[in-house]
C-alpha positions as CSV (number, residue, x, y, z in Angstrom):
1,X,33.6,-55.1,78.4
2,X,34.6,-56.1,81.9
3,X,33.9,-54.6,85.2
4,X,37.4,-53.7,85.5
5,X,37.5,-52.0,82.4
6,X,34.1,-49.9,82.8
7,X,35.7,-48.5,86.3
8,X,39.3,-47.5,84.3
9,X,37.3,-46.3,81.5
10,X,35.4,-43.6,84.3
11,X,38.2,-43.0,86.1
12,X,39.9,-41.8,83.5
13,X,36.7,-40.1,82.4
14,X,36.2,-38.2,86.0
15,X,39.9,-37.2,85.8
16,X,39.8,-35.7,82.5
17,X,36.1,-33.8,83.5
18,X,38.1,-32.8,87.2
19,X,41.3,-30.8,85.3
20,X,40.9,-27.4,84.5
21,X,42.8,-24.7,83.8
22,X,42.7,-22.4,86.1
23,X,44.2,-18.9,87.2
24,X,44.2,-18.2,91.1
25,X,44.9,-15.3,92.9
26,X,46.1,-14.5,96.3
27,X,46.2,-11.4,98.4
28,X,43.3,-9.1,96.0
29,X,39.9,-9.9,96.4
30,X,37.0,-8.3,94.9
31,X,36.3,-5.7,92.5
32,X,40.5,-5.9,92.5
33,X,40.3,-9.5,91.6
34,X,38.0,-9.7,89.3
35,X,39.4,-6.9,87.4
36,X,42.8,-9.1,87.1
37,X,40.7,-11.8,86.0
38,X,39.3,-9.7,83.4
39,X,42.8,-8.8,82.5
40,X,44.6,-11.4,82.0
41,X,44.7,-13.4,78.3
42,X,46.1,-16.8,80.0
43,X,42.4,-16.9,82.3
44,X,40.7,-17.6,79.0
45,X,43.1,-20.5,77.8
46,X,41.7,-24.2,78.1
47,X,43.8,-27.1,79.2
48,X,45.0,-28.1,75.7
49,X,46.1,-25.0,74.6
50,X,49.4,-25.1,72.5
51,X,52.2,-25.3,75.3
52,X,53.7,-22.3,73.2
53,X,50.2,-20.0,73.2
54,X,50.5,-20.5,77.1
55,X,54.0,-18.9,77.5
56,X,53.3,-16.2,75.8
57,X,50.2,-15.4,77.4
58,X,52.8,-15.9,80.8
59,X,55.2,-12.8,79.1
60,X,52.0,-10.8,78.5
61,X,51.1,-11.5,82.3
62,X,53.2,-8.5,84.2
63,X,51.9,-6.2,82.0
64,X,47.8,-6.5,82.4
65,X,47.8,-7.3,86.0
66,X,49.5,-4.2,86.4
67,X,47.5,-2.4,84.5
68,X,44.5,-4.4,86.1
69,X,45.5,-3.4,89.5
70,X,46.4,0.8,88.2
71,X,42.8,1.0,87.8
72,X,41.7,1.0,91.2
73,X,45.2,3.0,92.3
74,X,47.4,0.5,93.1
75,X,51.0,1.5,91.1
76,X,53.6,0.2,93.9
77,X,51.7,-3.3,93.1
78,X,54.5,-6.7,93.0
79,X,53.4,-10.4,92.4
80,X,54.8,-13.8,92.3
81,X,53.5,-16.9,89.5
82,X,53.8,-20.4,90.5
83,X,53.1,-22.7,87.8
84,X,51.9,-26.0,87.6
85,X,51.4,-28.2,84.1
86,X,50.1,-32.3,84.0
87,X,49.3,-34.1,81.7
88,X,45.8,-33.3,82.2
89,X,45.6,-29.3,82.3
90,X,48.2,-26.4,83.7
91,X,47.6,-24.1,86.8
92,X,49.1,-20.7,87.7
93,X,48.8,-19.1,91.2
94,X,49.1,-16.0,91.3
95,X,50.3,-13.8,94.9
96,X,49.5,-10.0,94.9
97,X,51.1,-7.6,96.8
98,X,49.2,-4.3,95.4
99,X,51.0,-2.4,98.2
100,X,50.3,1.6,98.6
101,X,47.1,3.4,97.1
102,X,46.7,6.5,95.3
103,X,44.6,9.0,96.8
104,X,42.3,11.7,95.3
105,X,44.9,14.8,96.0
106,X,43.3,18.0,93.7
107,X,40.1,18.1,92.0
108,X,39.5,21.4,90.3
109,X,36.3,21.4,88.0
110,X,35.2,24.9,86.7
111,X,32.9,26.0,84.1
112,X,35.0,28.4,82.4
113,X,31.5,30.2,80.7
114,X,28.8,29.8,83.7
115,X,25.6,31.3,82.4
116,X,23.3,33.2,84.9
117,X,20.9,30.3,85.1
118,X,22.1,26.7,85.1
119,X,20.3,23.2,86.5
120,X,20.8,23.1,90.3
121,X,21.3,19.1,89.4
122,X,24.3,20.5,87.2
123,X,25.9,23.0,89.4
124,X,25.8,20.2,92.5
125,X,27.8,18.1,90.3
126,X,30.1,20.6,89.5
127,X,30.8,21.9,92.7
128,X,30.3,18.6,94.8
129,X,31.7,15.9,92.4
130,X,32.1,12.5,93.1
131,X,35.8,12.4,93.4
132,X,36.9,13.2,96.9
133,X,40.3,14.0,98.3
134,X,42.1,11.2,100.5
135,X,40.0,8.6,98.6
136,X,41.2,6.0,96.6
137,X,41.5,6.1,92.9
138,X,39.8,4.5,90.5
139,X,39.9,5.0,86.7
140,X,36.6,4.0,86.1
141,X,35.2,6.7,88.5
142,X,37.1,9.5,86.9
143,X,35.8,8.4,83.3
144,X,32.3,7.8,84.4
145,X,32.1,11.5,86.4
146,X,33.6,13.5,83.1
147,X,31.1,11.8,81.1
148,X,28.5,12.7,83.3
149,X,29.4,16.1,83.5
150,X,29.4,16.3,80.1
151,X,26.1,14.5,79.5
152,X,24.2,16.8,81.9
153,X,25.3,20.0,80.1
154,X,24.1,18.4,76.9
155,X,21.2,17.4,78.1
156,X,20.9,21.3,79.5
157,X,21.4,22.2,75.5
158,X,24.6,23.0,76.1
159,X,25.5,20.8,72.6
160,X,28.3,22.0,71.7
161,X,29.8,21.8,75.3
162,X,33.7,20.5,75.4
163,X,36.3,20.1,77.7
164,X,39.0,22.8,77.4
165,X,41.1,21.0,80.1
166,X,40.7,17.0,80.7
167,X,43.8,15.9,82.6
168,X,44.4,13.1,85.0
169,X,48.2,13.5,86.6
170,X,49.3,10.6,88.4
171,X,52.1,11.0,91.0
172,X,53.1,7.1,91.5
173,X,55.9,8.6,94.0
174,X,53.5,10.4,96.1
175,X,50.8,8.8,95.8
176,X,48.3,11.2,94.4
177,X,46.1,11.9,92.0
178,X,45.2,15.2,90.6
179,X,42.0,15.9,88.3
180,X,41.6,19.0,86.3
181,X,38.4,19.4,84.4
182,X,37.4,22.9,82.6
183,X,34.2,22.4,80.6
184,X,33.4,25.2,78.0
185,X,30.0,25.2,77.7
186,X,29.6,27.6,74.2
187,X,25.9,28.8,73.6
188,X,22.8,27.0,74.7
189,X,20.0,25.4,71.8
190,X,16.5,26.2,71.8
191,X,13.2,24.7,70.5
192,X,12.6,24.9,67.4
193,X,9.7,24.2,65.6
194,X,7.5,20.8,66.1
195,X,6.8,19.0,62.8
196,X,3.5,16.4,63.0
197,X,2.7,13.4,61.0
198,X,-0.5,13.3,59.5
199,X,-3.3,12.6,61.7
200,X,-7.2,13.4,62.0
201,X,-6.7,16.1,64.5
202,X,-6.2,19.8,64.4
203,X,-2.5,21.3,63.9
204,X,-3.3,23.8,66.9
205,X,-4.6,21.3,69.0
206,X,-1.5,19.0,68.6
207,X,0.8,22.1,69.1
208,X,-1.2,23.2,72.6
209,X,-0.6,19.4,73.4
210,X,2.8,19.7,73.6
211,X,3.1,23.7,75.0
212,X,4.4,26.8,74.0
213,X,7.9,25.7,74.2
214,X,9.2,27.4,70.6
215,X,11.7,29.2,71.5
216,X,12.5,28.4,75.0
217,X,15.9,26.7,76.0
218,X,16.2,22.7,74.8
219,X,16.4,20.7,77.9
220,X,16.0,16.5,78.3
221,X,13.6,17.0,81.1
222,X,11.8,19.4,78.8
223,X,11.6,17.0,75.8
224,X,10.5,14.2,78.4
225,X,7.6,16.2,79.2
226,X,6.3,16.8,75.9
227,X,6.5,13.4,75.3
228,X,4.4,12.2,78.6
229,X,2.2,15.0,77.5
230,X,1.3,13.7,74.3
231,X,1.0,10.1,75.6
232,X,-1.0,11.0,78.9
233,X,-3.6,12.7,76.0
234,X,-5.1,8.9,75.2
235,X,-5.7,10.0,71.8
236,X,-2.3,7.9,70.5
237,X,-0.8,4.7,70.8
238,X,2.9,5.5,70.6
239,X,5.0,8.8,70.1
240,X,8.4,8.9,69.0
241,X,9.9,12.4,69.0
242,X,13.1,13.1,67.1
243,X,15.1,16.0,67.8
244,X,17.2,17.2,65.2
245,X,20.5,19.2,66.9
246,X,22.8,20.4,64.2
247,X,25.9,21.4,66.5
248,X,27.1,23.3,63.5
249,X,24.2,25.5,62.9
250,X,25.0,29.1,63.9
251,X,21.2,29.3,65.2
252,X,21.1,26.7,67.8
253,X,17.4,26.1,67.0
254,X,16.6,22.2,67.3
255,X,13.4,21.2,64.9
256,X,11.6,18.6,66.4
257,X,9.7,15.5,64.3
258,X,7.2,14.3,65.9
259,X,5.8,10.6,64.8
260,X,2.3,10.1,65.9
261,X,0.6,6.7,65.6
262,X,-3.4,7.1,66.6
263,X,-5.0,4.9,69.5
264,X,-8.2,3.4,68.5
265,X,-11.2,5.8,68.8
266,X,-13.2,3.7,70.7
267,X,-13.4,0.9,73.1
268,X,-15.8,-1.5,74.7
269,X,-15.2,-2.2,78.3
270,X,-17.3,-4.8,80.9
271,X,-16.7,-6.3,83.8
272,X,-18.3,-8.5,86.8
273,X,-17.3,-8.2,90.7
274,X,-18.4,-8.3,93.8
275,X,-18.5,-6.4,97.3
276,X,-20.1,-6.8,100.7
277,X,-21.3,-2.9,100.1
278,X,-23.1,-3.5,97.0
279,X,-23.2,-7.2,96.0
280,X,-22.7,-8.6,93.3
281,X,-22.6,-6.1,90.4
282,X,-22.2,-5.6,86.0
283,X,-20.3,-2.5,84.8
284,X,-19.7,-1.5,81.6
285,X,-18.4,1.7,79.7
286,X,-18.0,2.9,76.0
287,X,-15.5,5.6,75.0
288,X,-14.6,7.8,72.2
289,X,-11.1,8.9,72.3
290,X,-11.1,11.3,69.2
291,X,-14.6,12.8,68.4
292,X,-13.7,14.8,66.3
293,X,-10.9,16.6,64.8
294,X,-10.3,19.4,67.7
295,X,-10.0,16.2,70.2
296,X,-13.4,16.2,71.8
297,X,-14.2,13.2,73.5
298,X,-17.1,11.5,75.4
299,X,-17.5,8.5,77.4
300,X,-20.2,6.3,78.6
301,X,-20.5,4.0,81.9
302,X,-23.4,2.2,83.5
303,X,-23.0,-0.2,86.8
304,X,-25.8,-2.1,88.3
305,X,-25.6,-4.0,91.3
306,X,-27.9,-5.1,94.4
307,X,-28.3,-2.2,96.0
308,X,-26.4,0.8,93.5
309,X,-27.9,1.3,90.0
310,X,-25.9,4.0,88.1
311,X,-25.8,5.1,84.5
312,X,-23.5,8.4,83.2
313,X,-21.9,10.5,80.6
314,X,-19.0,13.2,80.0
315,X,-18.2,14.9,77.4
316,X,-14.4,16.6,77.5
317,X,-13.2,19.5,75.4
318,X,-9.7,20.2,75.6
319,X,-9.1,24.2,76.6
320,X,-6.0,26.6,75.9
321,X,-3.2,24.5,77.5
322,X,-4.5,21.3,76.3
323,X,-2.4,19.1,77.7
324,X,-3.0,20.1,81.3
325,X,-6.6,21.4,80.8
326,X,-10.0,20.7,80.0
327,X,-13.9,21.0,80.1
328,X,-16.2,18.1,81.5
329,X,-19.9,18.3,80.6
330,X,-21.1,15.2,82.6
331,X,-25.1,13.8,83.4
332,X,-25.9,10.8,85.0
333,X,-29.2,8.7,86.6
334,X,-28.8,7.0,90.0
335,X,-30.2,4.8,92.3
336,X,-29.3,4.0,95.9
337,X,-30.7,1.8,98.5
338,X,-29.0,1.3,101.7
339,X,-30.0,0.0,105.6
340,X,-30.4,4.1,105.9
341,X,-31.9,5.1,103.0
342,X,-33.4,5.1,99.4
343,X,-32.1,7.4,96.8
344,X,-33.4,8.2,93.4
345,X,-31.4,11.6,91.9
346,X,-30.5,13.0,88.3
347,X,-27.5,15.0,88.0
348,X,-26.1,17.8,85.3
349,X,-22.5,18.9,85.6
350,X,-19.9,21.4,84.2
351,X,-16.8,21.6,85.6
352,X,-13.3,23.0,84.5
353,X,-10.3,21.0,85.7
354,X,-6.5,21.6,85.6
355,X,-3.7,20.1,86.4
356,X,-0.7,21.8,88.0
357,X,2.8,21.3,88.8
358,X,3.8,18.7,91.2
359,X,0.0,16.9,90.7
360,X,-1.9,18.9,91.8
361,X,-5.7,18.9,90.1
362,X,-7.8,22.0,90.6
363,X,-12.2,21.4,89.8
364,X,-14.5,24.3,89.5
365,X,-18.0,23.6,88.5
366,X,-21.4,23.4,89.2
367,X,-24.3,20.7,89.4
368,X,-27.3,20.8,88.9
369,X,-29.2,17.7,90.9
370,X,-32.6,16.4,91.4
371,X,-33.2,13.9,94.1
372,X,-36.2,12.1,95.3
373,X,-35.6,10.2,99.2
374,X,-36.2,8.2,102.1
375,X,-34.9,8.6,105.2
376,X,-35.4,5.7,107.6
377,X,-39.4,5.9,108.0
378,X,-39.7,9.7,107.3
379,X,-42.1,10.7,104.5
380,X,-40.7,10.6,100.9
381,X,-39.1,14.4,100.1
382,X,-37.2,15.9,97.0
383,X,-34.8,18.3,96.2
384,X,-33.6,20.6,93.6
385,X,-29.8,21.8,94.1
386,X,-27.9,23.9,92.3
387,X,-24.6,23.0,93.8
388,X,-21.4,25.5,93.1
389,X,-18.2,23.9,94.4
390,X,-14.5,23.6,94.1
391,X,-11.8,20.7,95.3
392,X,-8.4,19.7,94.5
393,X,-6.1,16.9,95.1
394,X,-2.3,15.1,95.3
395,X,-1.3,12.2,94.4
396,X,1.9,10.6,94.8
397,X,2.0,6.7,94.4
398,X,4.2,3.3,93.2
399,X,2.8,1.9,90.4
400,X,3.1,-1.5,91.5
401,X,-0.2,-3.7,92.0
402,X,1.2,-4.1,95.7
403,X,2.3,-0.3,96.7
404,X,4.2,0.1,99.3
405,X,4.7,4.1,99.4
406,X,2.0,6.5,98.6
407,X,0.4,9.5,99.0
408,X,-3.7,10.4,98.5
409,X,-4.6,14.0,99.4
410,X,-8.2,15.2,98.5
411,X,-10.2,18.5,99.4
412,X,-13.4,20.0,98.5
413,X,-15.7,22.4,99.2
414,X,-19.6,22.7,98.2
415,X,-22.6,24.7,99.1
416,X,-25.3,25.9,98.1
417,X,-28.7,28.3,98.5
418,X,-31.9,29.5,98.3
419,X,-30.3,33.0,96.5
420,X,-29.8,31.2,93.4
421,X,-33.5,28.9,93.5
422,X,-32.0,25.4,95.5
423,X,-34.2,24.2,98.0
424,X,-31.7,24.0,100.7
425,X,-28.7,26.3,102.5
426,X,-25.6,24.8,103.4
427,X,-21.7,25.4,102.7
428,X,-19.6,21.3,103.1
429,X,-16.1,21.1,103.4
430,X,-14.7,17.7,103.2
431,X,-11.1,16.4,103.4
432,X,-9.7,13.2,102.7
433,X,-6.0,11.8,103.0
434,X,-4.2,8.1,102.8
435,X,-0.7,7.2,103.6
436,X,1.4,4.1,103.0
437,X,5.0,3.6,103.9
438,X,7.0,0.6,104.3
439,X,7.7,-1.4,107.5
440,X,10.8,-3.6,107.3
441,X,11.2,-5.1,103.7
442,X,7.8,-7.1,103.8
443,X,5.6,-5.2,105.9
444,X,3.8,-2.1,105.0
445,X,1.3,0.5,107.2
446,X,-1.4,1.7,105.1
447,X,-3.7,4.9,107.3
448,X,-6.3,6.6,106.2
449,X,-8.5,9.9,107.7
450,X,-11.8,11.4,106.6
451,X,-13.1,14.6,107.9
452,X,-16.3,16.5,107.2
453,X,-18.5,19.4,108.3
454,X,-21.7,21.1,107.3
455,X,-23.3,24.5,108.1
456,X,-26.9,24.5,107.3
457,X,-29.8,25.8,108.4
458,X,-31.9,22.7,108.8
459,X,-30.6,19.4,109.0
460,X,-34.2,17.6,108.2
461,X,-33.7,19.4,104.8
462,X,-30.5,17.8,103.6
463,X,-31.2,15.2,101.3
464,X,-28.7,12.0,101.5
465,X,-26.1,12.8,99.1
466,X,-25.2,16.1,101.3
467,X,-25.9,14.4,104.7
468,X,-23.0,11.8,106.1
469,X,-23.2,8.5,106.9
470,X,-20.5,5.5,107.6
471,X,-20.0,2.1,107.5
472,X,-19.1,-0.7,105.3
473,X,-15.8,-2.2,103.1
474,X,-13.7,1.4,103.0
475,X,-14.6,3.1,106.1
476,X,-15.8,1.1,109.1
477,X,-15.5,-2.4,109.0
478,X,-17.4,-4.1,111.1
479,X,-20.6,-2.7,109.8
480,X,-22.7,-2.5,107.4
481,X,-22.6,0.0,104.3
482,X,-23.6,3.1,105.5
483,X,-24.9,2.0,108.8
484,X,-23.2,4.5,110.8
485,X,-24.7,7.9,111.9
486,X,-27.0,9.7,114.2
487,X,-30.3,8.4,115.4
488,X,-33.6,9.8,115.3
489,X,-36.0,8.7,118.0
490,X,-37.0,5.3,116.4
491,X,-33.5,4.6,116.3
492,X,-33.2,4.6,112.5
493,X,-30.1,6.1,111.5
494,X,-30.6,9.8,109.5
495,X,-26.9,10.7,109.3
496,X,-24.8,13.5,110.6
497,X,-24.3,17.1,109.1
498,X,-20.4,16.0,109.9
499,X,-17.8,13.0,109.8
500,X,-14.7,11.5,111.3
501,X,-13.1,8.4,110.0
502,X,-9.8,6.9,111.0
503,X,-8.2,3.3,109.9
504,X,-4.5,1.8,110.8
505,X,-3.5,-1.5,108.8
506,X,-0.7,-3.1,109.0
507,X,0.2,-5.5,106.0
508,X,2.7,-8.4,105.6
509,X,3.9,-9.9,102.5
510,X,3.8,-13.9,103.3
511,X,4.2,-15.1,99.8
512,X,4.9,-13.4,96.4
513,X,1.3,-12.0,95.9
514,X,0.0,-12.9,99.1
515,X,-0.3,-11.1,102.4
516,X,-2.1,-11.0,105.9
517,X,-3.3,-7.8,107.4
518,X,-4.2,-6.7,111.0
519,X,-6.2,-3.5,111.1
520,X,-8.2,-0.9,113.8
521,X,-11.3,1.2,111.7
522,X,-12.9,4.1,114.0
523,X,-15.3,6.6,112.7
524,X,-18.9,8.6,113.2
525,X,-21.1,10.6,111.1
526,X,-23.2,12.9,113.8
527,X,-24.6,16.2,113.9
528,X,-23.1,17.8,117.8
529,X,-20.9,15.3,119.6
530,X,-19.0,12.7,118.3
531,X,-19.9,9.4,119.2
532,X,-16.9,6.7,117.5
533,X,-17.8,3.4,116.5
534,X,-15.0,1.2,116.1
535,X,-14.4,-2.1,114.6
536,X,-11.1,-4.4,114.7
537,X,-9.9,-7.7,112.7
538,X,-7.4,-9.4,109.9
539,X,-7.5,-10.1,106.4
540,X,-5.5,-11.6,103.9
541,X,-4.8,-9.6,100.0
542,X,-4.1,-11.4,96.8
543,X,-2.7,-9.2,94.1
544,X,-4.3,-10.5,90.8
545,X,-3.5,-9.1,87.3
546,X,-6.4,-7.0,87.3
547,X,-5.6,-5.1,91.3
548,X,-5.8,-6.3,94.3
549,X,-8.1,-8.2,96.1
550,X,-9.0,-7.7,99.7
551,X,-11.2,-10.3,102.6
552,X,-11.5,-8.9,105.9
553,X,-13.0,-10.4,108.8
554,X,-14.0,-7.5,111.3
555,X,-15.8,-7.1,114.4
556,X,-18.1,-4.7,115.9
557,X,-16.5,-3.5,119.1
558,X,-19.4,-0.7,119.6
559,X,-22.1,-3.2,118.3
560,X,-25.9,-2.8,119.5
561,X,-28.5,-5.0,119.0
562,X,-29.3,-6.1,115.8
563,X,-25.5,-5.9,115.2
564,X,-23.5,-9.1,114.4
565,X,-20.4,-10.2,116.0
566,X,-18.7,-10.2,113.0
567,X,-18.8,-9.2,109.5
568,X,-16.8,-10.0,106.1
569,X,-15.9,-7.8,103.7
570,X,-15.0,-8.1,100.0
571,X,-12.8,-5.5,98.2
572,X,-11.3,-5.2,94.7
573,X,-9.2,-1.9,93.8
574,X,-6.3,0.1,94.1
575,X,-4.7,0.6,97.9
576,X,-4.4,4.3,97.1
């Protein structure tokens, strides 16, 4: 084949690729265009359609581009086709003139049968709805509000709710639309009873899982909450719950089935990390889901590191409400050993937690703890405490690895005394709070504040767990773990009977699961005046699989001698 030949041949080839059929349009753009493009039978046509397919789908044209362009409220609309046909393929531009709008006019929505009580998220839409008057219409706003409307009733257990009035009147001439929408909402279902597959656990404890809700009106929220209920429990691995509404059943009761598929009773867990605080360090933990058939469960942890040694158990009993309360029977060994002190203590606790609305967590317990310690050079002491407290906590947080809005809120108070055989008299409240918001669409500012106070009667007598001391990867960077405090007259740090902690970050995404920080730490744990040490510096995040993890740089900007001019810390976890 020739050279001449070869270049015909792809000329002829490019010409054939170029052609296309092809619909234009002029004067609509948009939602408006695309909805005529939609439309219209001849946009879907190739180049070798049959010449007589094409000129119908030409005769068809005046009818769906009008009704293309009555959607969004055009119904004075007027157009012009020029067509082109070659050899090759056809073209058709297409001018639109949609002229004058229709405008929302009247909309009248009533609830003909308005119970005493109704969703505020259902009366809003009802007497604020969507459709406002001088806006334009379009259909597909009027179809999606009635819909609405009527899938909020429904999902209210208004079941057999219908539309006694539906009407859409459209006045071409004046161009105005009127809506009338009257929704009879009949009588409202309720609970019925809830029907479990077979599983190892006790009926009652699977029906004070899911609440006392027989009985009470059938809402979506409601059945959404049952369902988190039951998952949140950790005893199963999926729940499917089927409601069965008969909308002719003169009861209105709904009879739930509730499909329960068991998690595994129990799990191995390990792990290996690291921190500047305690090293490098081996955890591991052992659960047991499902102990027995009333939904006792236990769990076992142990962590050893450089300087933290730690080994524990709980034991939870679901109470009443189970899905929102429980026992916790807890004892554990530890070990502590820090630039301030050594720490040897064995701990019994029973507490009784529950959860409220909105996340709140209330803890009320008591614990029972036995501590042997050093303090700087002072001679070895221990303690027996028997330690009454209560505390409660919010938390409102993204679930993202990378959070860029949340909410930490923590409070508890502790004390104890001689009048019930400790060793030592003191009352502690502490209070702790984090905030992250964003800044900009990369940026986030994550701050955190920790305050403390003790009344006692003797400092010297508070062993270290109920003395204060600061430092180290999540309070003051800059310094080492626990480093921070008052001074006896060696200058070994002792601690404080109170504490104040303050940090500002600022953090900036710089690539997908990267980011750079800039941050200011400032904090003290003393016993009269406050005496801030603060500490300043970057850091860069990686957000692995597992959570994120955090490298600071920071330097001491209150350093003493002995003090470094800088120090690196090494994070994993959570932001929150």
């Amino acid at each position: 084949m020739t050279i001449a030949r070869l270049l015909l041949l792809f000329c002829l080839c490019a010409l054939a690729w170029c052609a296309r059929a092809e619909l234009l349009l002029d004067g609509v753009r948009g939602d408006v265009a695309d909805n005529i493009l939609v439309h219209t039978s001849l946009n879907d046509e190739p180049c070798d359609a049959p010449r007589w397919r094409i000129q119908q789908r030409r005769r068809d044209l005046a009818k769906q581009v009008n009704l293309a362009l009555q959607a969004f409220g055009y119904y004075r609309a007027s157009f012009t086709q020029t067509f082109t046909e070659t050899p090759q393929c056809w073209q058709l531009t297409l001018t639109v003139e949609p002229g004058p709008r229709v405008l929302w006019r009247n909309i009248d929505v009533q609830l003909l049968d308005q119970p005493p009580a109704l969703d505020e998220s259902v009366l809003m839409l009802v007497q604020q709805p969507p459709l406002l008057p001088g806006a334009g219409l379009i259909h597909k706003d009027y179809d999606n509000y009635k819909a609405s409307l009527l899938d909020s009733v429904k999902a209210q257990g208004y079941w057999r709710a219908s539309f006694a009035q539906a009407e859409l009147a459209i006045h071409p001439d004046d161009l105005a639309a009127d809506a009338h929408l009257h929704l009879q909402l009949g009588p409202r279902y309720q609970f019925g009873q809830f029907n479990f597959s077979p599983v190892p656990l006790d009926q009652d404890l699977l029906h004070r899982l899911t609440g006392d809700v027989e009985g009470e009106p059938y809402t979506a929220d409601a059945l959404q909450d049952i369902y988190a209920q039951l998952q949140a429990s950790n005893y199963f691995r999926s729940v499917l719950i089927n409601p069965h509404i008969n909308q002719n059943d003169d009861d209105q009761i709904v009879p739930m089935d509730v499909d329960l598929s068991m998690a595994s009773q129990t799990s191995f867990g390990a792990g290996v990390g690291f921190s500047t605080d305690q090293g490098p360090r081996v955890r591991g933990d052992y659960q047991n889901r499902y102990f027995n058939e009333w939904g006792h469960k236990y769990r076992l942890d142990a962590l050893v590191s450089r300087d933290l040694q730690e080994m524990s158990g709980t034991y939870t009993i679901p109470r009443a409400e189970a899905y929102r309360e429980w026992y916790e029977i807890s004892g554990g060994w530890i070990r502590e050993s820090t630039s301030s002190y050594e720490s040897t203590a064995t701990t019994t606790r029973v507490r009784a937690v529950e959860a409220f609305a909105g996340d709140w967590i209330l803890n009320t317990g008591v614990n029972l703890r036995r501590e042997s310690y050093v303090i700087g050079s002072e001679p070895a002491d221990e303690k027996w405490l028997i330690v009454p407290g209560a505390g409660f906590s919010w938390v409102d947080s993204e679930t993202a690895v990378r959070q860029t809005y949340g909410l930490r809120f923590e409070a508890e108070l502790t004390g104890s005394s001689q009048y019930w055989l400790s060793d030592v008299d003191y009352l502690q409240l502490r209070l702790k709070g984090k905030v992250i918001f964003p800044l900009g669409e990369k940026g986030r500012l994550l701050t955190r504040a920790e305050v403390a106070g003790t009344l006692k009667d003797d400092f010297s007598e508070l062993p270290p767990s109920v003395r204060f001391f600061t430092g180290g990867d999540n309070s003051v960077r800059g310094y080492a773990y626990q480093s921070i405090g008052t001074e006896n007259a060696e200058g070994e740090v002792i601690g404080g009977s109170h504490l104040a902690v303050l940090s500002a970050e600022y953090d900036y995404l710089f690539l997908p699961n990267w980011s750079a920080s800039v941050f200011f730490d400032a904090g003290d744990a003393f016993d009269k005046a406050v005496n801030y040490k603060r500490g300043a510096g970057i850091g860069v995040r990686w957000y692995s699989p597992v959570g994120p993890l955090r490298l600071d740089i920071a330097v001491p900007l209150d350093r003493e001698a002995g003090d470094g001019n800088y120090r690196l810390h090494i994070a994993v976890g959570a932001d929150l």
